[in-house]
C-alpha positions in Angstrom: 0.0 0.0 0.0 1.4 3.2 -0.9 0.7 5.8 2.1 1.1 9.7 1.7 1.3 10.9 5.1 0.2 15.0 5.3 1.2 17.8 7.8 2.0 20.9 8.6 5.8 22.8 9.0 6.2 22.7 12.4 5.5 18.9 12.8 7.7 17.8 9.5 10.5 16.7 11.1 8.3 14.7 13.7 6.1 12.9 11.0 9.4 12.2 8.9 10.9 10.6 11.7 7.8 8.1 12.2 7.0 8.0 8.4 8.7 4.2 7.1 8.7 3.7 3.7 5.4 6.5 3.4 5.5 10.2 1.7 5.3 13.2 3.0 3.5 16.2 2.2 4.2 19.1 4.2 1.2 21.8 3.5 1.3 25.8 3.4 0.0 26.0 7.3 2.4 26.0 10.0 0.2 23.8 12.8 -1.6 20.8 10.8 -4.2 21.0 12.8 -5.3 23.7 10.6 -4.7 22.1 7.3 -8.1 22.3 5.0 -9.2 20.5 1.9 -8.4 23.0 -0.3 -4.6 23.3 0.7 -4.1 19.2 -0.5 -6.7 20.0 -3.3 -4.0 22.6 -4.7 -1.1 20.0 -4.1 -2.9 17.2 -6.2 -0.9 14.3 -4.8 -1.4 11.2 -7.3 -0.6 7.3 -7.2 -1.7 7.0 -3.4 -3.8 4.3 -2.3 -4.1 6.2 1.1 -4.0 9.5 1.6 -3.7 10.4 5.8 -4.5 13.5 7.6 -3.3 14.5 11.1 -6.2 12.7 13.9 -6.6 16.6 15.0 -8.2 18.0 12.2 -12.2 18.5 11.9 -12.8 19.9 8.4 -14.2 17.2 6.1 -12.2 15.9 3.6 -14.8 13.6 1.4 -14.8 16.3 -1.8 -10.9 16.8 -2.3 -11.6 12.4 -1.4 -13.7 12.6 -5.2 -11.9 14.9 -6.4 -8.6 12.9 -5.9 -10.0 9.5 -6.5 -8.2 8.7 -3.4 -9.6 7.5 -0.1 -8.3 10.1 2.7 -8.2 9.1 6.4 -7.4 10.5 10.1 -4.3 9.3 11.0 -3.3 9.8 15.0 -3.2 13.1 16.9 0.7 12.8 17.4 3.6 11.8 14.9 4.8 9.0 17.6 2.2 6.9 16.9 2.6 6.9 13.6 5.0 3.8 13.6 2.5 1.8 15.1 -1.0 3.0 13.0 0.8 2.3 9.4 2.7 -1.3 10.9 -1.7 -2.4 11.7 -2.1 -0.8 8.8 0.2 -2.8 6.5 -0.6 -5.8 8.4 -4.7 -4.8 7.5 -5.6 -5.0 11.0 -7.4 -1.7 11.2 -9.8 0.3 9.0 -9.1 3.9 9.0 -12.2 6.5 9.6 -12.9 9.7 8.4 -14.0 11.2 11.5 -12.2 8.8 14.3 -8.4 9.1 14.8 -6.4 6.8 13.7 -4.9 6.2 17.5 -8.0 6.2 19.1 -9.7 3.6 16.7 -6.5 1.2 17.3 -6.6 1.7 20.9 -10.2 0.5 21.2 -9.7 -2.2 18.6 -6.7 -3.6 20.8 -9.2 -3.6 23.4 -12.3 -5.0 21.9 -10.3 -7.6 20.4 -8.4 -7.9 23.9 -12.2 -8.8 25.7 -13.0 -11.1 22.9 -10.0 -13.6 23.1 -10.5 -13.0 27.6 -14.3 -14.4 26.4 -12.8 -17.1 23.8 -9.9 -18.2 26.0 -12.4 -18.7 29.3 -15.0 -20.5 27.1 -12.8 -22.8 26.2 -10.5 -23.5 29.6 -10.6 -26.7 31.1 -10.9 -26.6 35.4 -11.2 -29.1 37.9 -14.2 -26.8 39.9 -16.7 -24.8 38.9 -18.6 -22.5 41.4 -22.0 -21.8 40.5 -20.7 -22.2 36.8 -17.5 -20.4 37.3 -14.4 -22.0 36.8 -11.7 -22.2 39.3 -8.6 -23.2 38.6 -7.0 -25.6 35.5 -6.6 -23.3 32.3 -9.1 -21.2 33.4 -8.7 -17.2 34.2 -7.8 -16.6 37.8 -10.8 -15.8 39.5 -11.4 -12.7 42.0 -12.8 -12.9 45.3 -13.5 -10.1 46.8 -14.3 -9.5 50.3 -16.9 -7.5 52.1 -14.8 -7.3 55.8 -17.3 -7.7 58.9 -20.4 -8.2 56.4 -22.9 -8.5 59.4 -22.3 -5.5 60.4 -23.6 -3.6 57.4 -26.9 -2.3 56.7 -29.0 -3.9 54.6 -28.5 -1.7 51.9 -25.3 -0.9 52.7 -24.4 -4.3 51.9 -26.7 -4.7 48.9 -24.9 -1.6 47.8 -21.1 -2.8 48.3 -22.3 -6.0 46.7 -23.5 -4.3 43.5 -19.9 -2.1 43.5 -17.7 -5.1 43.3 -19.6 -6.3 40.9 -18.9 -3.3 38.9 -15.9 -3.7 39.5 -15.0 -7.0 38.0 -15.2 -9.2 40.8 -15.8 -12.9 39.9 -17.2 -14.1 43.6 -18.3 -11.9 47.0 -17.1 -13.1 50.2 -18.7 -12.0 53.3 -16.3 -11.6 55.8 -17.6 -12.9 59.1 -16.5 -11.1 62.7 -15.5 -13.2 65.4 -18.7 -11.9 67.6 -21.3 -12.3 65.1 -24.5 -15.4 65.6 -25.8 -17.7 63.3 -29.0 -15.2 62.8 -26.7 -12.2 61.3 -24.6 -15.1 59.2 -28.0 -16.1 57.6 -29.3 -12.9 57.3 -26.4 -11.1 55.4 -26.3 -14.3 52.8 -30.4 -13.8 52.1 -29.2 -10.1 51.8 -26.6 -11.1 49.9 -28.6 -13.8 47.4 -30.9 -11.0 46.8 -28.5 -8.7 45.6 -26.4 -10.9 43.4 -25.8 -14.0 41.0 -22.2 -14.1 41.9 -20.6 -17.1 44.0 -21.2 -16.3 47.4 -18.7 -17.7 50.1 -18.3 -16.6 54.0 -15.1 -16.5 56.1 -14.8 -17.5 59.4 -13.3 -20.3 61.3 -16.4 -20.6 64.3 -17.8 -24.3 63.1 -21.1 -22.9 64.1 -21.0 -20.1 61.4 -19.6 -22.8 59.0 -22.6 -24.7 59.4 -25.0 -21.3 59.2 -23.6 -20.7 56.4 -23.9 -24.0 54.4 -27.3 -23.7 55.5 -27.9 -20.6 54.4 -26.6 -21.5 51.1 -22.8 -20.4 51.0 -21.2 -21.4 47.6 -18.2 -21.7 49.2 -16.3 -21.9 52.6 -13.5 -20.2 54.0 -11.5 -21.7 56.2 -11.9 -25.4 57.4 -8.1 -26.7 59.3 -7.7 -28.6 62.5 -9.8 -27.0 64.8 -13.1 -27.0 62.9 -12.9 -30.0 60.5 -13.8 -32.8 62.7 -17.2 -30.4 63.8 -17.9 -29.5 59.7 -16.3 -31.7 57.6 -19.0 -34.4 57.3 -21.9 -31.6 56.3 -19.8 -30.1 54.1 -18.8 -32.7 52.3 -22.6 -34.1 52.0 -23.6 -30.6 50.9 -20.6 -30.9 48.0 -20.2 -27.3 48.6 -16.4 -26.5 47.9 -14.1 -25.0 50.8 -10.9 -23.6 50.9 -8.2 -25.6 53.4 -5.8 -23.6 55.5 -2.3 -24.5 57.5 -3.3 -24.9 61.7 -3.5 -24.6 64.1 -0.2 -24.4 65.5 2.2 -26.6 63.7 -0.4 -28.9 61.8 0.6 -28.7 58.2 -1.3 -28.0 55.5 -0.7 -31.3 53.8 -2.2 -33.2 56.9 -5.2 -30.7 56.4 -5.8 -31.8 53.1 -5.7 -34.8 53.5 -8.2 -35.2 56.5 -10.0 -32.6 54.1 -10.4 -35.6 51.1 -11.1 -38.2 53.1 -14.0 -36.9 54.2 -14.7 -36.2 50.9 -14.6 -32.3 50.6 -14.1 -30.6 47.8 -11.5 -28.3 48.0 -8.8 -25.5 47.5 -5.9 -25.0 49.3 -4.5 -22.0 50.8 -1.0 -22.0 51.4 -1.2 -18.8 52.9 0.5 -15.5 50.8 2.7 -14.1 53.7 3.0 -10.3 54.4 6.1 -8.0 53.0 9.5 -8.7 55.0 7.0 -11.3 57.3 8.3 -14.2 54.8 6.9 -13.1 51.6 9.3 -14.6 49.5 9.3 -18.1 51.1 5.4 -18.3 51.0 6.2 -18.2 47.4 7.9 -20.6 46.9 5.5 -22.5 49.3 3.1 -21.8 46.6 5.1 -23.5 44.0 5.9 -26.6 45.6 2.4 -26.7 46.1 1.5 -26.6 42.8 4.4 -28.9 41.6 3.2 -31.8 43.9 -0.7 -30.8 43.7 -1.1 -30.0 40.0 -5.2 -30.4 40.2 -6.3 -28.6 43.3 -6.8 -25.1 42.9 -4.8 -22.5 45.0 -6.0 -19.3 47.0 -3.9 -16.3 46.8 -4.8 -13.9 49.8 -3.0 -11.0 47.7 -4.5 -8.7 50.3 -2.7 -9.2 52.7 0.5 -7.9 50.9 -1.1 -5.2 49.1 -3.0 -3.6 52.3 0.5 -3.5 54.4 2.7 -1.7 52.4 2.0 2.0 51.2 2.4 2.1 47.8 0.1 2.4 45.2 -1.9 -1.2 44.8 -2.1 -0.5 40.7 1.6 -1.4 40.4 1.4 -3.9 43.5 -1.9 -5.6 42.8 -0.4 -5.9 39.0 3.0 -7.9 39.9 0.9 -10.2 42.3 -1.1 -11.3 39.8 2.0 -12.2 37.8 3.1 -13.7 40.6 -0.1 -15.5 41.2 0.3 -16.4 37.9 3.6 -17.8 38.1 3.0 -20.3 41.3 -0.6 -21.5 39.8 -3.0 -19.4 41.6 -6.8 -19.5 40.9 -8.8 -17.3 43.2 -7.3 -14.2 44.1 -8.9 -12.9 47.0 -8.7 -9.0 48.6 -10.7 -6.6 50.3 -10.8 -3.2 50.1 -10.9 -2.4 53.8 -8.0 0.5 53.4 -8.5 3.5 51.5 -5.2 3.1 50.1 -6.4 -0.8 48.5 -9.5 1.4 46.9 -9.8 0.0 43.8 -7.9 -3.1 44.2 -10.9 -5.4 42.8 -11.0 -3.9 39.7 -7.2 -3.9 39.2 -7.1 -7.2 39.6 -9.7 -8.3 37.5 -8.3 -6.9 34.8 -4.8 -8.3 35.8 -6.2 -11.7 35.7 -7.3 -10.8 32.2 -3.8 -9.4 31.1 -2.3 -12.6 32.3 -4.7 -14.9 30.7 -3.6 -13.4 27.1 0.3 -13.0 28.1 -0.2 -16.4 29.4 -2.1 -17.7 25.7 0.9 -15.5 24.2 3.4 -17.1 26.3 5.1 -13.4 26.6 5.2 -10.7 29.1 2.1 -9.4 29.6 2.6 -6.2 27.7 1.4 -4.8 24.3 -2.2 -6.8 25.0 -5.1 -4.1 24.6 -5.8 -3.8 28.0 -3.2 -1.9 30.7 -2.7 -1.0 33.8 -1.1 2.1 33.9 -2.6 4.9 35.5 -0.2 7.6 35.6 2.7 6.4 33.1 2.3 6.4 29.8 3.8 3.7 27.2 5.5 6.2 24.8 6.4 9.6 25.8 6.0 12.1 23.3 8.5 14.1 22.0 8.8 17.9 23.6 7.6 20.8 21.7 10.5 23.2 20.5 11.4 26.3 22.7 10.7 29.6 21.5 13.3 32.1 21.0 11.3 34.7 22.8 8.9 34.1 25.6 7.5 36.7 28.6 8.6 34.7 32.0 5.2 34.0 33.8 5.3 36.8 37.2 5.2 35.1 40.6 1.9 35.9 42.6 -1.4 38.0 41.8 -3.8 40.3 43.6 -6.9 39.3 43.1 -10.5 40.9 43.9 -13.5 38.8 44.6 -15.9 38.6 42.0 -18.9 40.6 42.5 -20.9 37.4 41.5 -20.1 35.5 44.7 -17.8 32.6 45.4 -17.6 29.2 44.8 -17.1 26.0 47.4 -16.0 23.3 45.1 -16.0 19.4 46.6 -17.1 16.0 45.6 -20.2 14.1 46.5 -21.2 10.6 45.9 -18.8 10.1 42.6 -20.0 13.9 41.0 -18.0 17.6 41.7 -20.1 20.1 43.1 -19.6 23.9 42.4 -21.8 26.0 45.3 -22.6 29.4 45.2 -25.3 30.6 47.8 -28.6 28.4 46.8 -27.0 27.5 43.6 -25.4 24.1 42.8 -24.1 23.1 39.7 -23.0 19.0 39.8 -21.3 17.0 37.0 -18.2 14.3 36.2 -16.5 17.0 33.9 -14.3 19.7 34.6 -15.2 21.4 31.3 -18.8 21.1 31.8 -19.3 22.1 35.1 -17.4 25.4 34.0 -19.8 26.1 31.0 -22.8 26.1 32.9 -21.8 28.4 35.5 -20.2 30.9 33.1 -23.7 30.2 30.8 -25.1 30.9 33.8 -23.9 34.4 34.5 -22.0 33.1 37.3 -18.7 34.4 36.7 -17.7 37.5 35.8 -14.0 37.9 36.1 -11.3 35.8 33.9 -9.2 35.4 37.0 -11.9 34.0 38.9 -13.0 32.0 35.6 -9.1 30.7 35.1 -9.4 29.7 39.2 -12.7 27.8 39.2 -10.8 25.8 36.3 -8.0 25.2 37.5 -10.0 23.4 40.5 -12.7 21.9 38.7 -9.7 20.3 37.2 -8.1 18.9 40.4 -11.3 17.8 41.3 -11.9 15.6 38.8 -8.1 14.4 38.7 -9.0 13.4 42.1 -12.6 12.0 41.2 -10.7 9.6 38.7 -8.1 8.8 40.7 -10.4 7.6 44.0 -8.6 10.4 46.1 -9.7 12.9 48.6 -10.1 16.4 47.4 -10.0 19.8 49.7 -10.4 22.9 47.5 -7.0 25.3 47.8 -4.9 22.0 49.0 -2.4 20.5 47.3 -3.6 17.0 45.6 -0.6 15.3 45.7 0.9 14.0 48.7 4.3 15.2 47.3 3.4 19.0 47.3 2.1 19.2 51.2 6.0 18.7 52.5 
């Protein structure tokens, strides 16, 4: 395919760099954001099967397209994608659009396509369990199990509602996490609650045999945690019920091995739980553990308590939560379970569902789980793009300004139930976007100076930073942890 790849003066040397074996045309406009149909009409470029325009421009191209006898497509917004648009595009991978940038449309291809092989690979996974038809372990996509800590203590529609976020979130299978002082009556209660408000596997955790036994009667999917001190008093109902339960080390020095094995004599179905150890509390060795687990035990599905290295240490769980489910990955895990009881592990469910996804293709690819379709990264980007040149001249931006309130009033600007709120007296405007929120009050007659107008946007903006990021926001204080030193 022979490619002619347009822009404008300033971004030649850029779009030459990323070009290949394509043309160039650099037009009579300085920014090609600005290039129009007329300027490539006057060029008459001839012999192209593909003519592309920078992903930035709006005017539409579909005369000079006739004219030329030449189809003419939006590339991507910045020259350093172009390496990878025309290699999908040689490869016919990608169908260029007239209105969509090129980038954009390859990004969400790589994505759809991404979900569809997730869907393909699961459909066709092999397990050894499956949990209310979902499938734990084998081939299968690790599963997550996310945790509702001290479940009977919630509402009822505060539970209902936590339920419903983790679905939304991506998790696979709710646990309700069962405190030590809690009776029968509240077990059976939050799992009706619970049955009501989901579909999803359902399992409860707690050791107490007589909360076990509530809890298979109440119709638990799955158990967690039958060992030494509670098989003899459970084991034979749960095996009966065939309802699955996960096997831990203990008490004491009682191994694992001799849980398991009392465990499948009696019949239970199970998965073990070699138990993920916290960071510098033997991390490393539980590890390995979980290897030599799955080495001898290749059929019995492993539990991976990933919280409880990603709630004790402070760092960010995107990166954490990402290299345990390598990790998981590597020693044969198949549930990997975590709360969000911190409000540093906020959004740990949905990072590792979509973890488990990026390993399943990486896995299928037998690669490192990059350059899938679906990412985790947050606040690095895969390719840096190159810096703008400096300008001979420029007026150095003066420290400090006086300013006068506006004689409209002033704004209190916070965030309330996943929406930013902008309140002047009576008024409140609410929306996700920045942008939007702006608009209306200046639509409104709201504003009336542009320093106040360039202040309400700069926190509008740090508001919804913060909105997307699942951080706390206090209008006039730094957002970044960094800045308040």
């Amino acid at each position: 395919m022979k490619v002619l790849l347009v822009t404008g003066r300033l971004a030649e040397n850029q779009v030459r760099a990323f070009a290949g074996e394509a043309d160039v045309l650099v037009a009579d406009v300085d920014v090609a954001a600005f290039i129009i149909p007329t300027m490539l009409l006057s060029a008459a470029p001839q012999g192209y099967d593909l003519i592309l325009i920078p992903g930035v421009i709006t005017a539409d191209f579909r005369d000079a397209e006739r004219a030329l006898c030449t189809k003419i497509r939006l590339g991507p917004k910045h020259a350093a994608d172009l390496g990878i648009v025309l290699r999908h595009l040689d490869a016919g991978e990608i169908e260029l659009s007239r209105t969509v940038p090129a980038c954009q449309l390859l990004e969400g291809k790589m994505r759809e396509d991404a979900q569809d092989q997730v869907v393909r690979l699961e459909a066709k996974s092999s397990s050894p369990l499956q949990i209310r038809g979902v499938k734990i372990g084998g081939s299968s996509r690790m599963k997550v199990l996310a945790e509702i800590v001290d479940a009977t203590r919630y509402s009822p529609s505060s539970l209902a509602e936590k339920i419903r976020y983790y679905e939304e979130q991506g998790a696979d299978m709710i646990d309700l996490g069962i405190p030590l002082d809690a009776d029968v009556d509240q077990v059976n209660a939050a799992l009706q609650i619970a049955r009501k408000a989901t579909n999803r596997p359902l399992s409860i955790d707690t050791i107490r045999p007589e909360l076990i036994l509530a809890g298979l009667q109440a119709g638990a999917d799955l158990l967690l945690s039958l060992c030494a001190s509670n098989l003899s008093l459970v084991g034979e109902a749960v095996a009966r019920a065939g309802v699955p339960a996960v096997i831990i080390p203990g008490p004491g020095p009682i191994s694992l091995e001799e849980n398991l094995r009392r465990a499948q004599d009696m019949g239970i179905s199970i998965i073990a739980d070699p138990v993920l150890d916290p960071p510098l509390q033997g991390l490393a060795s539980s590890l390995q553990r979980y290897q030599l687990f799955c080495q001898d035990h290749p059929d019995i599905p492993l539990f991976f308590g990933v919280g409880n290295v990603s709630e004790l240490i402070d760092a960010d769980t995107v990166g954490v939560n990402a290299l345990l489910a390598v990790l998981g990955a590597e020693t044969g895990a198949s549930i990997l379970f975590t709360p969000e009881f911190s409000a540093k592990a906020n959004g740990s469910v949905h990072e590792l569902a979509l973890a488990a996804k990026m390993m399943l293709l990486a896995r299928k690819r037998r690669a490192p789980p990059k350059d899938l379709g679906l990412d985790l990264l947050i606040l690095k980007e895969k390719r840096r793009l190159p810096e703008e040149a400096m300008p001979e001249e420029f007026v150095e931006a003066k420290e400090g300004h006086n300013y006068e309130l506006d004689g409209r009033g002033s704004f209190r600007i916070f965030l309330s139930r996943g929406l930013i709120l902008a309140q002047n007296g009576g008024i409140t405007v609410a929306g996700k976007n920045a942008r939007d929120i702006l608009n209306t009050l200046i639509e409104m007659g709201l504003v009336s100076r542009l320093d106040h107008a360039g202040y309400l946007g700069r926190e509008l903006e740090r508001a919804q930073i913060a909105l997307h990021l699942k951080r706390s926001y206090v209008q006039d204080e730094p957002l970044w942890a960094s800045e308040k030193r």
